[in-house]
N, C-alpha and C positions, 0 to 999 in steps of 0.2 A: 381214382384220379381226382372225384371232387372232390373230396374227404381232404386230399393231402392238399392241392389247392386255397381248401379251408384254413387247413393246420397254416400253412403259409404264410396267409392274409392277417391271421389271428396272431401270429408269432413278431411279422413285420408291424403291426396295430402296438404289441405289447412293447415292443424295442422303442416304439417312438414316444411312450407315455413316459417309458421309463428316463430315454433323452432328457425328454422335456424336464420329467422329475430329478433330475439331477442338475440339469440346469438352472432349474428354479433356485434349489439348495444348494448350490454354486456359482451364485452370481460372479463374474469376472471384473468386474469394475462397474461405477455407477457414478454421484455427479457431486460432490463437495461445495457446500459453499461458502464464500468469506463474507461477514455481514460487520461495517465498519462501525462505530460507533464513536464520533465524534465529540469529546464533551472537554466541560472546563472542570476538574476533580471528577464528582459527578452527575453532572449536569450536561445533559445535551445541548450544545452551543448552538443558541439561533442567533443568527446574522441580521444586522443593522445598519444604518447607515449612520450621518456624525448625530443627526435630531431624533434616531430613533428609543421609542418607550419603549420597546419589544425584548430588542436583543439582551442576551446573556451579558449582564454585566460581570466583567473578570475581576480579580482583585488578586494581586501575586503574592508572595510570604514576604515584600519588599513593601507590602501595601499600594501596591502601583495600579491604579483602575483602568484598566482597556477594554475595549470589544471586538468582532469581526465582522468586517463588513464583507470578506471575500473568504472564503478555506477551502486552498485543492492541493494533493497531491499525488508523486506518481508511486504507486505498487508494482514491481515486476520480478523477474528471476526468481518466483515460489518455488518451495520445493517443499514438500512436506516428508515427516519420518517415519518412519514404522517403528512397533514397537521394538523390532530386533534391530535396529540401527539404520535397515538398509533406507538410503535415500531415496524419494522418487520425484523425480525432477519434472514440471508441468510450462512446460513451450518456454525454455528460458533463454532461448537463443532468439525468439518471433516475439518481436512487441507487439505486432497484429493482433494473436492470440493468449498474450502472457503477460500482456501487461495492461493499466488501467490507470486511468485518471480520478483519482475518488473529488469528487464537487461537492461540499456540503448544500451548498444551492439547488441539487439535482439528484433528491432522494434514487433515481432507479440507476445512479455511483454508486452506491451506498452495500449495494450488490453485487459482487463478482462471482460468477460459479466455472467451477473449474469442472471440467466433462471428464468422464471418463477414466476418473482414479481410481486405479487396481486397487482388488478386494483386498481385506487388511484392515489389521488395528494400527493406530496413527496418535503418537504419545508427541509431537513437537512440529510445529512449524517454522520453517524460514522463507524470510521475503524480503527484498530490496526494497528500500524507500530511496528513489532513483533511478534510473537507468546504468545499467553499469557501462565501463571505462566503453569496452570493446563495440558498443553499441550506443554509443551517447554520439552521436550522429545525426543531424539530418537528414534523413534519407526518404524521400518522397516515392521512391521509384517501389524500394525493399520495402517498405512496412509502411502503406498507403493510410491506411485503417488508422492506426495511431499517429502518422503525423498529421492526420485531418481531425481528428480528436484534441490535440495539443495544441494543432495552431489557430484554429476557431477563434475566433473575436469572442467568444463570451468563456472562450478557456485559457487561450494565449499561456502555455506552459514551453515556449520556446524564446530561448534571450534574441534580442533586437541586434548586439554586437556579436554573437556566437555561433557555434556551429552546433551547441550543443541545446539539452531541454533544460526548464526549468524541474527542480526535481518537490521544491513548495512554493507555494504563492500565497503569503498569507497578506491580507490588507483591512486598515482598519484604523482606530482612534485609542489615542491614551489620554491619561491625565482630566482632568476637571474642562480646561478649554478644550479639548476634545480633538489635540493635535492628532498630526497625521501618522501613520505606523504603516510600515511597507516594507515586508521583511521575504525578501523571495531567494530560494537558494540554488543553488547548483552546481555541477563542477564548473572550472573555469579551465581556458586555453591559455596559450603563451605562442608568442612566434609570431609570425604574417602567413599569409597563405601558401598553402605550396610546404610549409615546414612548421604546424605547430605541433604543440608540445603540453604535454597536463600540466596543469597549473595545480591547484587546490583540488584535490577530490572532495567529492560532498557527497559522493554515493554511500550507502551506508547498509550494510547487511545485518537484519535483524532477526532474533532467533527467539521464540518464545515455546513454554511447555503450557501440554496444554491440561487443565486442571481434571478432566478425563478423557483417557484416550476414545477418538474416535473412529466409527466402526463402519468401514466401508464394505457393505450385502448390498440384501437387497433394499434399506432405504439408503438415501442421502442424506451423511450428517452436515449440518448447519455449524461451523468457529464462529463465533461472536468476538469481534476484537476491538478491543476498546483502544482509541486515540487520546491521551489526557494534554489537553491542549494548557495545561497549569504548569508543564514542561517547559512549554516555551521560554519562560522568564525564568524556572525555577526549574533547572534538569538537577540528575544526580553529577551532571558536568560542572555546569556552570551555574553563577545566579546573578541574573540580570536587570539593572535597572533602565528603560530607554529612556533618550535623550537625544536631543536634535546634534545636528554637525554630525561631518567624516571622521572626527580621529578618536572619536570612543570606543569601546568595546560596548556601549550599550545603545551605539550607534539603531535609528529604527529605522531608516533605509539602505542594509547594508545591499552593498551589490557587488560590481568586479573591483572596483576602487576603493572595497574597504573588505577584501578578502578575511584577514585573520578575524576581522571581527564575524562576518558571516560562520566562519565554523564555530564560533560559539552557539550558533543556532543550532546549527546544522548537529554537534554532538548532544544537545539537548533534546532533539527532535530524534534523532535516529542511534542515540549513541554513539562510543567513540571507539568499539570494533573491537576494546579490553578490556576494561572495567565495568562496561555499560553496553552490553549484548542488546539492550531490548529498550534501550529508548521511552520515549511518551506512551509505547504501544502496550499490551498486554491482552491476554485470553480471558475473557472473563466466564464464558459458559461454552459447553460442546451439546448438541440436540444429534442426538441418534435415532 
């Protein structure tokens, strides 16, 4: 009886090593992360103000000198792909948990890590630069998290006349007199209250391969994704020279009253959904 007792104890001892060792060598998911990289070509863009010696001096292929004095926008609706196609979708319905304000002002934006990504090789990612349609909402109640993130005084990614987010807010100085440059975008409404209606979408889905697939075990790999803020002026869209006044296209404060010209931004910055998948953004390294 103590003998078998034994055999038992030692058989129940052997099953849970082995558990373990299979678990070990079977991780189920672990923790992704997106690490942004703001720059102008490539040059990481530091921010200035109009008398500053610091900041990244820009220069566009129009020869037009700018800099930033502000750079934020919003990432949501990720999804990333495996290498056999299947999608895996990470909180794209919860802006609480799925989506993000990147601040270049505020290196620990700069970071996003997505928990919990089934094991798996991973050849592409997509991600929204915006909030999309169904969700472009103020909703204080639904996703607390992010609307206190967005509407913060020192983030303000929420328009003054709208219902909706700001989807970039770039701010900042052009030209030799060091005018003003204010270029913030988003969708816009139509209607009064009670009946509106989309106006200009400015959400923009973007899809980028990534240069090698990464490997979701037991580490967490690290996307490096570069933002080339030399887009702005100069996309594969549009090319832009700014200029004061409402009725240019190269308008620097477009806003709801100078719509078509904002989507020249806006396909610059995020592409224009058929020609141009991938925008200013791109993968530049995968860390496995």
């Amino acid at each position: 009886m103590q003998n078998l007792k034994q055999y038992l104890l030692l058989s129940a001892f052997s099953l849970g090593i082995i558990s373990c060792q299979n678990s070990d060598d079977n991780p189920v998911a672990n923790n992704v992360t997106l690490e942004f990289n703001n720059t102008f070509k490539n040059t990481t863009i530091v921010l200035g103000d109009a008398a500053s010696g610091t900041a990244t001096t820009n220069i566009s292929a129009e020869g037009q000198v700018h800099h930033f004095s502000e750079l934020k926008y919003v990432i949501s609706n990720i999804r990333l792909i495996k290498a056999d196609g299947n999608e895996v979708p990470y909180k794209i319905n919860d802006l609480d948990q799925g989506a993000t304000v990147i601040d270049q002002s505020k290196p620990e934006t700069l970071r996003y890590i997505l928990s919990n990504i089934p094991a798996g090789e991973y050849k592409r990612i997509k991600f929204g630069l915006g909030v999309k349609r169904e969700l472009n909402v103020l909703d204080q109640m639904r996703f607390p998290k992010f609307y206190a993130t967005a509407g913060s005084n020192d983030t303000q990614m929420m328009w003054e006349w709208g219902a909706g987010y700001r989807f970039t807010k770039i701010e900042g100085f052009y030209g030799t007199d060091h005018k003003q440059m204010s270029i913030h975008t988003g969708s816009t409404i139509k209607g009064s209250e009670g009946n509106f209606t989309q106006g200009v979408d400015a959400y923009r889905d973007v899809t980028l391969d990534l240069p090698t697939h990464a490997i979701v075990d037991h580490k967490a790999p690290k996307i490096t994704v570069k933002a080339d803020f030399d887009k702005l002026l100069t996309g594969k869209i549009n090319t832009i020279v700014l200029v004061t006044g409402t009725g240019s296209d190269g308008n620097a404060t477009p806003n709801i009253h100078t719509a078509n010209q904002m989507v020249k931004f806006v396909d610059n910055l995020g592409g224009n959904g058929s020609g141009d998948i991938s925008g200013m953004f791109s993968v530049t390294g995968v860390e496995n």
